[in-house]
C-alpha positions as CSV (number, residue, x, y, z in Angstrom):
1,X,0.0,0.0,0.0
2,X,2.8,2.1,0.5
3,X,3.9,2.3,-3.2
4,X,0.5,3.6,-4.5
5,X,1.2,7.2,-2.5
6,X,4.5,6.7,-4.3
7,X,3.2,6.0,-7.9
8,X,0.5,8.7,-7.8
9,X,3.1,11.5,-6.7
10,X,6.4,10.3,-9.4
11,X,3.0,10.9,-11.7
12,X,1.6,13.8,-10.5
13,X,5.2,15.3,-10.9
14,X,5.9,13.9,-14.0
15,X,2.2,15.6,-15.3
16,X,3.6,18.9,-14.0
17,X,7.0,18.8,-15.2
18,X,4.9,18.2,-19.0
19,X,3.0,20.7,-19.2
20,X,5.4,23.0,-17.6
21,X,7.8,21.9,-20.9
22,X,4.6,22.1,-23.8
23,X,4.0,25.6,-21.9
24,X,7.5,27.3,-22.8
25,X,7.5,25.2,-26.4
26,X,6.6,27.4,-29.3
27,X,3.5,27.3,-30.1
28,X,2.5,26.3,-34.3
29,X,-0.5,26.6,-36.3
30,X,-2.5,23.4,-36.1
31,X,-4.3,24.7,-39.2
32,X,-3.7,23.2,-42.3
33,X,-2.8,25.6,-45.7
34,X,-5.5,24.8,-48.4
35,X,-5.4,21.8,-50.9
36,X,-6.8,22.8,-54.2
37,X,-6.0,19.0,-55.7
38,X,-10.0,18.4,-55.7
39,X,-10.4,21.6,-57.4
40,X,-10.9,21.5,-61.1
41,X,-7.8,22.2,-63.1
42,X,-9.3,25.3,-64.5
43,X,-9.0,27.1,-61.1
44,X,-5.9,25.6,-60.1
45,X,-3.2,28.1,-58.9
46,X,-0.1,26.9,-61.1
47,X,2.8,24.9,-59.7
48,X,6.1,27.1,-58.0
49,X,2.8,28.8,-55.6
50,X,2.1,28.7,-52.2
51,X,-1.1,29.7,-49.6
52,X,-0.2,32.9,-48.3
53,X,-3.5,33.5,-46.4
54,X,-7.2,32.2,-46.2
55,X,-9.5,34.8,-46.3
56,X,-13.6,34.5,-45.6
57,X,-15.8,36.9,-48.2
58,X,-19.0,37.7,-46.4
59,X,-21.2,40.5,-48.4
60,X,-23.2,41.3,-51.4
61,X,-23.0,41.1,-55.0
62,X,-25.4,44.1,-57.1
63,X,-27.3,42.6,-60.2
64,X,-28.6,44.8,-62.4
65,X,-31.8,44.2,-65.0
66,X,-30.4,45.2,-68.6
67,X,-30.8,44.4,-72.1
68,X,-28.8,41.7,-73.4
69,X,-25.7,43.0,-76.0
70,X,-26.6,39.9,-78.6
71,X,-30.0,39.5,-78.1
72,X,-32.3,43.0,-78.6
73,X,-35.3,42.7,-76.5
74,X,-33.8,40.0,-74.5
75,X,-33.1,41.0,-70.6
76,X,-31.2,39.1,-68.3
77,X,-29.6,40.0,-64.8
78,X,-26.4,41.1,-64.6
79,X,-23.4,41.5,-62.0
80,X,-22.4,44.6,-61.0
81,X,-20.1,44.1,-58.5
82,X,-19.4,42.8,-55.1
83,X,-18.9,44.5,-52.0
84,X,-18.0,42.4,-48.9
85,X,-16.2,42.2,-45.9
86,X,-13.0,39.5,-45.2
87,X,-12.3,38.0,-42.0
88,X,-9.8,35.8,-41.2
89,X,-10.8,31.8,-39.9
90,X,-11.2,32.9,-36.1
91,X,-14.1,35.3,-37.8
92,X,-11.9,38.6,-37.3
93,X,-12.1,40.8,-39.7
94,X,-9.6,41.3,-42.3
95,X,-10.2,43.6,-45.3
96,X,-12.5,44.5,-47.5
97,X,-13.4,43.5,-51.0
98,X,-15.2,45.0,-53.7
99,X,-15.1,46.3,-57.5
100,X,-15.0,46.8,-60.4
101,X,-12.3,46.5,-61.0
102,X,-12.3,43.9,-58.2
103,X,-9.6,45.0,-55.5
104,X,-8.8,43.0,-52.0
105,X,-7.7,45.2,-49.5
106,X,-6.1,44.3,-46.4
107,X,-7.3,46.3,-42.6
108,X,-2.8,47.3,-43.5
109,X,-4.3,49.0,-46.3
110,X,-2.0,46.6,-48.8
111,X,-3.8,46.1,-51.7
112,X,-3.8,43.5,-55.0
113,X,-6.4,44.2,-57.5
114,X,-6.9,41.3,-60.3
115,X,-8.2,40.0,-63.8
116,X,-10.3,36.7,-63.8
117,X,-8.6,33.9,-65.4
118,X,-11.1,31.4,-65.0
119,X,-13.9,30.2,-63.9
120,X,-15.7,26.4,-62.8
121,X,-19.0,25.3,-61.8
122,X,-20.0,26.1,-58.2
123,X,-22.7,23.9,-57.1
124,X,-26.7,24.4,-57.2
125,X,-27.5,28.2,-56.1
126,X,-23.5,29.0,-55.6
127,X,-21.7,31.7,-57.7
128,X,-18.7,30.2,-59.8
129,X,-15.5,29.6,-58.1
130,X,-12.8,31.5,-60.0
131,X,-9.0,31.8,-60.5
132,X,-7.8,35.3,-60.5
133,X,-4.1,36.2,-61.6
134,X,-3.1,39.8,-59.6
135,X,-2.0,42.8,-61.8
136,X,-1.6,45.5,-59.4
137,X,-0.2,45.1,-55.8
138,X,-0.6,48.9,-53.7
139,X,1.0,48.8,-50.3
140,X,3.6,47.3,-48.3
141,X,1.6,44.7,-46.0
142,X,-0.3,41.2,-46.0
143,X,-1.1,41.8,-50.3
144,X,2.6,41.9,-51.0
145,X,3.8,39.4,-53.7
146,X,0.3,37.7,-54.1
147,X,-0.1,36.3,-57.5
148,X,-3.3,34.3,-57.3
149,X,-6.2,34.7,-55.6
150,X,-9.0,31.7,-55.8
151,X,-12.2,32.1,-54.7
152,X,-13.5,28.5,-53.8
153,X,-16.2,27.1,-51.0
154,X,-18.8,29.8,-52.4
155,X,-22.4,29.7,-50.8
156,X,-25.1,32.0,-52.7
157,X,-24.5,35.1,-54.6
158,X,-26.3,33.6,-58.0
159,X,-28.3,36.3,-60.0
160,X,-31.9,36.3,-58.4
161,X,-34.7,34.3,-59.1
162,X,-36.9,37.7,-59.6
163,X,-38.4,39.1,-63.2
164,X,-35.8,40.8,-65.7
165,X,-38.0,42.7,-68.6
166,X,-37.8,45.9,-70.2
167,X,-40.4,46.8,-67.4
168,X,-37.2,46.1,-64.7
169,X,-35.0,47.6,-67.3
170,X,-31.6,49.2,-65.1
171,X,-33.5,48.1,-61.7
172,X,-30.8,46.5,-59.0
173,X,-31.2,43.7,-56.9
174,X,-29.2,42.6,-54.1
175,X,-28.3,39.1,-53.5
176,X,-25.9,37.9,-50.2
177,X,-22.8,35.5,-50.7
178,X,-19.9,34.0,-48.6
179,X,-16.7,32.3,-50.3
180,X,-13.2,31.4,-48.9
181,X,-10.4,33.5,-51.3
182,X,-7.4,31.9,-50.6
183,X,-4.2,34.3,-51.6
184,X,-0.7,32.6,-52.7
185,X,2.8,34.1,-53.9
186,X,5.7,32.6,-55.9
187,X,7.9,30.5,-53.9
């Protein structure tokens, strides 16, 4: 009976002196960068790239009613532009994105304004998810050296389900939308 006193205190010590060693360790990221193998290769980031940040969109895209360019008489809804807000994965927010031209700015006020590439099927009810290649970096901050931004994981945001004639002719609609934009650089 006596080694049981024994065996619970060598434990309780050795307990203490663990977590007194994971306590001083460095703490690292158990979050994992973004895999884009399942993606389709049209809105895959090419190879020599790598996750810089994961960014949550959370806003708005503006459709407007208008005449269709190749079709006279013909009116369909179309995008205006998006305005939303980014947060990071703990929900904090980030930035801000909106256009045209469509620009991602950081809370640093570092910039990276883009050109779609490419587009792929987003599910039922879900805006494309897109491959952007950056043209324009502003800034010093968390936009510097991004070359690609995808936007993948998108949840609403399609044109809406509501009449388009010449008697809605230039009349705006509103339509909410969340996607994860996940920003690489060249290695």
């Amino acid at each position: 009976m006596t080694r049981t006193p024994l065996v619970a205190s060598l434990a309780a010590s050795a307990l203490v002196s663990l977590l007194a060693a994971c306590s001083s360790a460095p703490m690292t990221s158990m979050t994992q960068k973004y895999d884009q193998s399942t993606l389709p290769a049209a809105v895959r980031v090419p190879a020599g790239h790598s996750v810089a940040t994961e960014l949550v969109g959370v806003g708005d895209l503006t459709y407007e009613c208008r005449e269709k360019i190749d079709a006279p008489g013909q009116f369909a809804w179309t995008l205006i532009g998006p305005v939303a807000v980014l947060n990071d994965r703990s929900g904090k927010r980030a930035g801000k994105y909106a256009g045209p031209p469509a620009v991602w700015t950081h809370n640093d006020a570092s910039s990276a304004r883009g050109t779609q590439l490419a587009i792929a099927p987003g599910g039922a009810g879900n805006i494309p998810l897109q491959l952007v290649k950056v043209d324009e970096i502003k800034g010093n901050g968390a936009m510097s050296g991004i070359t690609f931004i995808q936007r993948v994981a998108t949840k609403g945001g399609v044109a809406p389900a509501l009449p388009c004639t010449q008697a809605e002719n230039y009349k705006e609609a509103t339509v909410t939308y969340q996607a994860d934009y996940i920003f690489y650089r060249a290695m």
